[in-house]
C-alpha positions in Angstrom: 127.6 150.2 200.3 126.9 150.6 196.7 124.8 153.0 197.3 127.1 155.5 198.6 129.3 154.5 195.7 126.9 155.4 193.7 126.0 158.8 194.9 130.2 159.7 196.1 130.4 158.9 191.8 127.3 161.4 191.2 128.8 164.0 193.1 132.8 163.7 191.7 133.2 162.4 188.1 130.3 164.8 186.3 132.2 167.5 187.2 135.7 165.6 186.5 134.3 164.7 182.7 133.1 168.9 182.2 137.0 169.9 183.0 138.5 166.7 180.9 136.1 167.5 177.9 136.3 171.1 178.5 140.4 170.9 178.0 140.4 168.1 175.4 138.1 170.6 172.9 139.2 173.4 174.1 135.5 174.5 174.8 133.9 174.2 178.3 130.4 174.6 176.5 131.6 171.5 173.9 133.1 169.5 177.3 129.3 170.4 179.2 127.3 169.2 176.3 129.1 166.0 176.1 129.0 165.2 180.0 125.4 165.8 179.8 125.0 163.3 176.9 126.8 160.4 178.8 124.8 161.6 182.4 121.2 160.9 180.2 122.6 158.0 178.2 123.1 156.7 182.0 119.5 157.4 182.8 118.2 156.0 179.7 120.1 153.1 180.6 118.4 152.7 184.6 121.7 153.7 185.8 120.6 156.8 187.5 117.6 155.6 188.7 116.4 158.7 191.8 116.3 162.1 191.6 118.3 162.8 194.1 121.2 161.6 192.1 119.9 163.6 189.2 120.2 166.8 191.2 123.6 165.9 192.4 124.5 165.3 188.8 123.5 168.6 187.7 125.5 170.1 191.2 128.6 168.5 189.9 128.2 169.5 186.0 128.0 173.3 187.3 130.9 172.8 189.8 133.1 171.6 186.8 132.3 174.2 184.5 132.5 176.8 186.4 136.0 175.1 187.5 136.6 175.1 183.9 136.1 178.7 183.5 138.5 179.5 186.1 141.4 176.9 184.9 140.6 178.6 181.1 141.2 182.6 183.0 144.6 180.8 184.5 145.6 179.8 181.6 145.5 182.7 179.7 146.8 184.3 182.5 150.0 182.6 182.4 150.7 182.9 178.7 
């Protein structure tokens, strides 16, 4: 059980952290350089310990910034 915990986490709160960064800086580069900081402070750690959850981290980081991209179009769209 926790491993599927573990990888259901890999795959939804990389991306998750990219769009919360990306609208708390105002910079989905900024909001994707700091995701990937805590994603290999977590592998330093052990936490992330196979490479399939590496890959589904990296997945997830592109997911939410390219879902960051769009929200930033939207926004602008609107104002």
């Amino acid at each position: 059980m926790e491993e599927v915990i573990r990888y259901l986490s890999a795959f939804i709160m990389p991306g998750l952290l990219v769009l919360l960064f990306s609208r708390v800086t105002y910079n989905r580069y900024i909001g994707l350089a700091l995701t990937v900081g805590l994603i290999a402070a977590s592998v330093y750690k052990g936490y992330t310990n196979t490479f399939l959850l590496i890959v589904i981290d990296a997945f997830s980081l592109t997911a939410g910034f390219w879902l960051a991209e769009k929200m930033k179009h939207r926004v602008f769209k609107q104002t």
